[in-house]
C-alpha positions, 0 to 999 in steps of 0.5 A: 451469511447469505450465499451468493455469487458475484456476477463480475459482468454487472456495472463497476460500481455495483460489483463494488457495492456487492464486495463491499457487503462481504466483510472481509477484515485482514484475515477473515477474507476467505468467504470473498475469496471463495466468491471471487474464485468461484466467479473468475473459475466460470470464466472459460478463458481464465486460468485460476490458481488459489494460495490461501485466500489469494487467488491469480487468474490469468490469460493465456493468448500469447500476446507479447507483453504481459500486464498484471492487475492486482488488488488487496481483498482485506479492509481495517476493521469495520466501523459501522460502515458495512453494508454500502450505501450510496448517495448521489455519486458517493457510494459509502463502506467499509473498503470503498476507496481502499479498495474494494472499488480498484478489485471491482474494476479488475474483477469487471475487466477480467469478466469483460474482457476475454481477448485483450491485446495483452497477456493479463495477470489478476491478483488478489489477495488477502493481509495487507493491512496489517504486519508485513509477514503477513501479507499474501502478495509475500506469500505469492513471491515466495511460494508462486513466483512464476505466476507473478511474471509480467512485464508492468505491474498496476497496483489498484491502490486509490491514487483519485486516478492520479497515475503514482509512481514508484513508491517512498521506503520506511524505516523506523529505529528507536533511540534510547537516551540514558538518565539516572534515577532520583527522588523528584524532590532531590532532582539534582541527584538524578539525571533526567532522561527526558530532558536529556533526549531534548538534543535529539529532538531538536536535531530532528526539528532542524532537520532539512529534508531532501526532495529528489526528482526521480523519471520527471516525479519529485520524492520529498522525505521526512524524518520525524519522530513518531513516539516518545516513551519515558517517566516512571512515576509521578515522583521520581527523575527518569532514567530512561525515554525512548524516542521512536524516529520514521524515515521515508526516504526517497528510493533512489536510496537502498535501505542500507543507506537510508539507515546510514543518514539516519545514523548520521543526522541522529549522532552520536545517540545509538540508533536501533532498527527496528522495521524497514522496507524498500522503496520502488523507483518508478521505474518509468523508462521501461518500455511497458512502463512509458508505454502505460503512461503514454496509453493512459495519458495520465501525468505521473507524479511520486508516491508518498507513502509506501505500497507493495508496489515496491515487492514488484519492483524487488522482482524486477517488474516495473510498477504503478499504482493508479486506482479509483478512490480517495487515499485520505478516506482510506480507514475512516468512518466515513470512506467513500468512493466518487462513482464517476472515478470507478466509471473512468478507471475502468474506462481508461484501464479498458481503452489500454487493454485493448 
């Protein structure tokens, strides 16, 4: 690969073109990483600090609040989408959208904005779209703790600059559904497992989810099933299916009691968890929240879907998730990114800064 530098000053979408051509799948991000750290060091009125390929620069003016700005270096892996392309207002590639366009527009802010009317905090970092253990926004709250404080955190996650609010959790549980095995000829002398796991699907059929409405944003949950695992061979009567079941509950629900509805709606079956994460409430009434909103003019509404705004949320930190880009091309062949909404995001995001 070419060496280069980016220069964080050149036009948003540019700089998003320029981070697009840096593959950097979860996991291989460090040539970006060593690119950004590089650019945001040449910054005199930067601090930067560096945990493997996750890099925090910050000012330090003594404003009276602090903002913090973040956004994940790593892309799905590539699919003949790299390098960019643009056409028209579409610029095309791997990461356009989710969201090599939201790191340009808080790479360029960070460059171009050297005494803003806040303390800010810039966040990027590697991994997050793959296992949560892995993520570097993890490994920051666990090992660097103190260079995560602010007062109102804004994930760069493409909301197609909406303003989205808190976010939804997850929690995922299997279920097995006994049977007995037999010769399919002699089906009568078995117990099909299969068959068997009809009630509980059913139950999810009828399942009537609960919407919430949460600091003016209306949460909707859904409980579903998501894989169904049984059969043992073409000839015989299972003896066991495996139904995997997803929760996104609203998060004015701990993950404890979201695990107890589901335990609830899907009895008597035994339910094993598996995989859970909190949800974030909005959070909206916190002063450097409501100020955002205000500043922004911006109508909140909820965040379906779960996104490591709930980590800010955890720390005490209220958060947002407001960036360019269109979520429902995020991971496609063909992800792309309006330009104008990079020109705006960065524009509004520039206006509260100051």
């Amino acid at each position: 690969m070419p060496d280069l530098a980016l220069d964080l000053r050149m036009d948003p979408v540019d700089l998003t073109a320029a981070l697009v051509d840096v593959p950097s799948v979860s996991g291989a991000e460090g040539h970006l990483a060593d690119l950004v750290e590089q650019a945001l060091r040449a910054l005199p009125h930067l601090s930067v600090d560096r945990d493997g390929d996750a890099v925090v620069a910050r000012t330090s003016l003594g404003r009276g609040r602090r903002v913090l700005l973040a956004g994940h270096l790593d892309t799905v892996p590539i699919a003949d989408n790299v390098p960019s392309r643009r056409e028209g207002n579409r610029l095309s590639g791997c990461g356009t959208s989710d969201m090599k366009s939201g790191d340009a527009v808080l790479l360029h802010l960070a460059a171009t904005m050297p005494s803003p009317a806040y303390d800010v905090t810039y966040v990027l970092y590697d991994n997050e779209e793959v296992e949560a253990a892995r993520n570097g926004l993890g490994r920051l709250v666990a090992r660097h703790r103190s260079w995560l404080d602010a007062d109102l955190a804004v994930l760069m996650e493409p909301t197609s600059g909406q303003l989205e609010a808190g976010c939804q959790g997850t929690l995922r549980v299997e279920v097995t559904v006994p049977g007995r095995r037999a010769h399919s000829a002699r089906s009568w002398l078995g117990e099909n497992a299969i068959h068997a796991a009809a009630p509980l699907l059913d139950a999810l059929v009828r399942y009537e989810a609960r919407s919430v409405d949460i600091d003016g944003c209306t949460y909707r949950e859904g409980l579903n099933a998501v894989k169904v695992v049984g059969g043992v061979a073409g000839n015989v009567i299972p003896d066991a299916c495996t139904v995997t079941v997803n929760f996104r509950f609203a998060p004015d629900r701990s993950q404890d009691e979201a695990l107890a509805h589901v335990r609830d709606v899907l009895g008597p079956y035994e339910c094993v968890l598996t995989d859970s994460s909190p949800g974030a409430l909005p959070g909206l009434s916190a002063p450097a929240a409501a100020h955002f909103v205000e500043a922004v003019g911006v109508q909140p509404v909820a965040k379906y879907g779960w996104t490591d705004v709930a980590r800010f949320a955890a720390l005490g930190i209220p958060a947002v998730n407001y960036g360019p880009g269109d979520p429902n091309l995020a991971h496609t062949r063909e992800e792309w990114v309006d330009v104008h909404q990079i020109t705006a995001c960065t524009g509004l995001l520039r206006r509260y800064l100051s």
